[in-house]
C-alpha positions as CSV (number, residue, x, y, z in Angstrom):
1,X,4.4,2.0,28.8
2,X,3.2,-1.4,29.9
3,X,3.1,-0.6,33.2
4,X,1.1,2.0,32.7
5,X,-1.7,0.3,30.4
6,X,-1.6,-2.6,32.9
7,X,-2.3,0.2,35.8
8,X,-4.9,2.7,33.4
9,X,-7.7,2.0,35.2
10,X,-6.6,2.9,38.6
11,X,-4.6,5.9,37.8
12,X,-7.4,6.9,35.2
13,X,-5.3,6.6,31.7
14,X,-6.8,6.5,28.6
15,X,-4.5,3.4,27.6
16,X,-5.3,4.4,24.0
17,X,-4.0,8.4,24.2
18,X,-0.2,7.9,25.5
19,X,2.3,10.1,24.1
20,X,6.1,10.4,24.8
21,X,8.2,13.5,25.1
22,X,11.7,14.2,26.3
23,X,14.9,16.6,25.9
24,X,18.1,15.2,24.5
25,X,18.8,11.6,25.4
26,X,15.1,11.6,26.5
27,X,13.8,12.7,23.4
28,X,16.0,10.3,21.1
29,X,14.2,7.4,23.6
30,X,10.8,9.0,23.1
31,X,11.8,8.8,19.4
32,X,12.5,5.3,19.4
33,X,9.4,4.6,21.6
34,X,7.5,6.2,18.8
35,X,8.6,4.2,16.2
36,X,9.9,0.8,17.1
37,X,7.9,-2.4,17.2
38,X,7.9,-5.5,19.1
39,X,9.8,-6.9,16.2
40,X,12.6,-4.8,16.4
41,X,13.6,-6.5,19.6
42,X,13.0,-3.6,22.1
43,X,10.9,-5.1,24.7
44,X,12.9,-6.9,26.9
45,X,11.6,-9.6,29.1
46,X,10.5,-7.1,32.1
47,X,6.9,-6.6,33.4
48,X,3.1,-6.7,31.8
49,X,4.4,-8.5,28.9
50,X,0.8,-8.7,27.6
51,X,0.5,-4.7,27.2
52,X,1.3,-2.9,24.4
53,X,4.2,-0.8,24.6
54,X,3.6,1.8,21.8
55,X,2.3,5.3,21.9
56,X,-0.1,7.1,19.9
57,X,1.9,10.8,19.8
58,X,6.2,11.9,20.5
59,X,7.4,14.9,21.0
60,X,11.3,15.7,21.0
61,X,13.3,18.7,22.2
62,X,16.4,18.1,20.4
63,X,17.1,14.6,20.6
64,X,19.4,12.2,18.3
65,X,17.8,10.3,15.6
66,X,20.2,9.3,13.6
67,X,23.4,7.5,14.9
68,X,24.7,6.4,11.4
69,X,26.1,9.0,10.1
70,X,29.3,9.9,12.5
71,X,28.7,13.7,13.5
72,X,30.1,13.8,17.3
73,X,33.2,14.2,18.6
74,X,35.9,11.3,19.9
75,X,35.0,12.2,23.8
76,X,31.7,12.4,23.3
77,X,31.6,8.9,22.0
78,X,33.6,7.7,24.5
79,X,32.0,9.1,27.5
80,X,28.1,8.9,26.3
81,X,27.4,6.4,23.1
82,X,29.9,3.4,23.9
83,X,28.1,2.8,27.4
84,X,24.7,3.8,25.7
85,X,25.7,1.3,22.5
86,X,28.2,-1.3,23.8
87,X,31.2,-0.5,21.4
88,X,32.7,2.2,19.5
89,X,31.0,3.7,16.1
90,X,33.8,2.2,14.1
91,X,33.9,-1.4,15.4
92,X,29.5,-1.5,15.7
93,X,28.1,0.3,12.9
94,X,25.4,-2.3,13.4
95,X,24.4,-1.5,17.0
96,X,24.5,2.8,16.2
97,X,22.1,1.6,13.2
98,X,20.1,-0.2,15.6
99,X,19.5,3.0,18.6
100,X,18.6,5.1,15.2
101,X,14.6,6.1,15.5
102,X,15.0,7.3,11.4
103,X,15.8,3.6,10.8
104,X,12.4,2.2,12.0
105,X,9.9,4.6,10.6
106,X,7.0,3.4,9.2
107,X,3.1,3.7,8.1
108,X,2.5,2.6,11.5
109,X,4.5,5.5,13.5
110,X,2.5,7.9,15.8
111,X,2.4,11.5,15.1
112,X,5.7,13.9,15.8
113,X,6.4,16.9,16.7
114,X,10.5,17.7,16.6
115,X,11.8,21.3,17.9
116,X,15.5,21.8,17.5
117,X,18.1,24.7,18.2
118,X,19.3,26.1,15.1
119,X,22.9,26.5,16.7
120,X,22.5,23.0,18.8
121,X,26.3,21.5,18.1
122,X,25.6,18.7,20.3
123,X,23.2,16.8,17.9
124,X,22.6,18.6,14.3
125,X,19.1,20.2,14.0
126,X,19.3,17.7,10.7
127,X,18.3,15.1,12.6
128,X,15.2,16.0,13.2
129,X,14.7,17.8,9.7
130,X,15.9,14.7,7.8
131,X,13.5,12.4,10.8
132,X,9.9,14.7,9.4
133,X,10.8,14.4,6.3
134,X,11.5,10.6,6.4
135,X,7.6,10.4,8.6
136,X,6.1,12.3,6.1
137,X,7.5,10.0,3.6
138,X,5.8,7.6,4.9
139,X,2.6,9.2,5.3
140,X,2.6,10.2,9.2
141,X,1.8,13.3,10.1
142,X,5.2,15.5,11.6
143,X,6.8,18.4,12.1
144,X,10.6,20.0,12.6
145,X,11.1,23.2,14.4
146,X,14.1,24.9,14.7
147,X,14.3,27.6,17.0
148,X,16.7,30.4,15.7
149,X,19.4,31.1,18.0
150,X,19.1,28.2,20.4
151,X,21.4,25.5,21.3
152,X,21.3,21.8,22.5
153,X,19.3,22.8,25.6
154,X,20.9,24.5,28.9
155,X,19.5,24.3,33.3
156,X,16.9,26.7,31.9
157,X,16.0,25.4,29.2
158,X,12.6,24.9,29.4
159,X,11.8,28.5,30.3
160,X,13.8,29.8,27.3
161,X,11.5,26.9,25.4
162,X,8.2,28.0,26.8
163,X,6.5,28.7,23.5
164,X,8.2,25.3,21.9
165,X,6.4,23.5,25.3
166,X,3.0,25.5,24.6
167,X,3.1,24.0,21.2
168,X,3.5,20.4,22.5
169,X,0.9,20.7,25.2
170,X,-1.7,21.7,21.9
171,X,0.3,19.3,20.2
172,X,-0.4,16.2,22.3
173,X,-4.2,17.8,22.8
174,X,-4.6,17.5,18.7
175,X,-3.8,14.0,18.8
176,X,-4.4,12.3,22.3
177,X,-7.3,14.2,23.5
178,X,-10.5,12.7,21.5
């Protein structure tokens, strides 16, 4: 995101309107994009320190918000969240509080826009339930879809999402394009 504000001008960015949007792990970043602050000790010491790193609008295909609450199998944690968070669930609860988008909503988070499988077994379609309702909560405009008779997301996924990617095109053209 900072390289990009730094570089607006020549690749034509409104550094202003920037929105985030990914699938699974991407989305749970684009969720944590969306609502984590300098503060929250995110920013790293890499390039364009002097830009902003926030954006102004996220959209998530079914991505993880909420690492406290242990709801993944043994394997997975071993394999994907112990690299991602530097130790197991049991011996960090800490650092699985700390990769949690839920845990930094505030006033000051963008809009969302969350679309979820209603059979996803991967990551619960709670997450992103319980993650509109907490933005709401705070008074920022968001919304969960669940898509009856989806999963977490397959090759093809975003063909069999089409009409879920339709509505986050409009979505990011509500609130981006002004």
């Amino acid at each position: 995101m900072r390289w990009l504000r730094a570089n607006a001008a020549t690749y034509r960015i409104n550094p202003d309107r920037i929105g985030a949007i990914g699938p699974s792990a991407g989305g749970h970043l684009a969720c944590l994009l969306g609502v984590t602050q300098e503060k929250d000790g995110f920013e790293g010491t890499g390039g364009n320190p002097g830009q902003s790193s926030r954006v102004q609008a996220v959209v998530s295909f079914f991505g993880r918000t909420n690492f406290t609450k242990k709801t993944w199998p043994p394997e997975l944690e071993k394999q994907i969240f112990v690299p991602l968070v530097g130790a197991s669930f049991d011996d960090r609860r800490d650092l699985y509080r700390k990769v949690s988008p839920i845990e930094y909503v505030s006033r000051a988070s963008p809009p969302f826009l969350l679309f979820h499988g209603a059979e996803d077994k991967l990551v619960p379609p709670r997450d992103s339930i319980d993650m509109a309702e907490r933005l709401r909560a705070a008074g920022v405009p968001a919304r969960a879809v669940i898509v009856d008779g989806e999963g977490h997301g397959s090759g093809d996924w975003v063909q069999k999402w089409a009409k879920s990617v339709e509505q986050a095109v409009a979505f990011f053209d509500t609130h981006l394009k002004k």
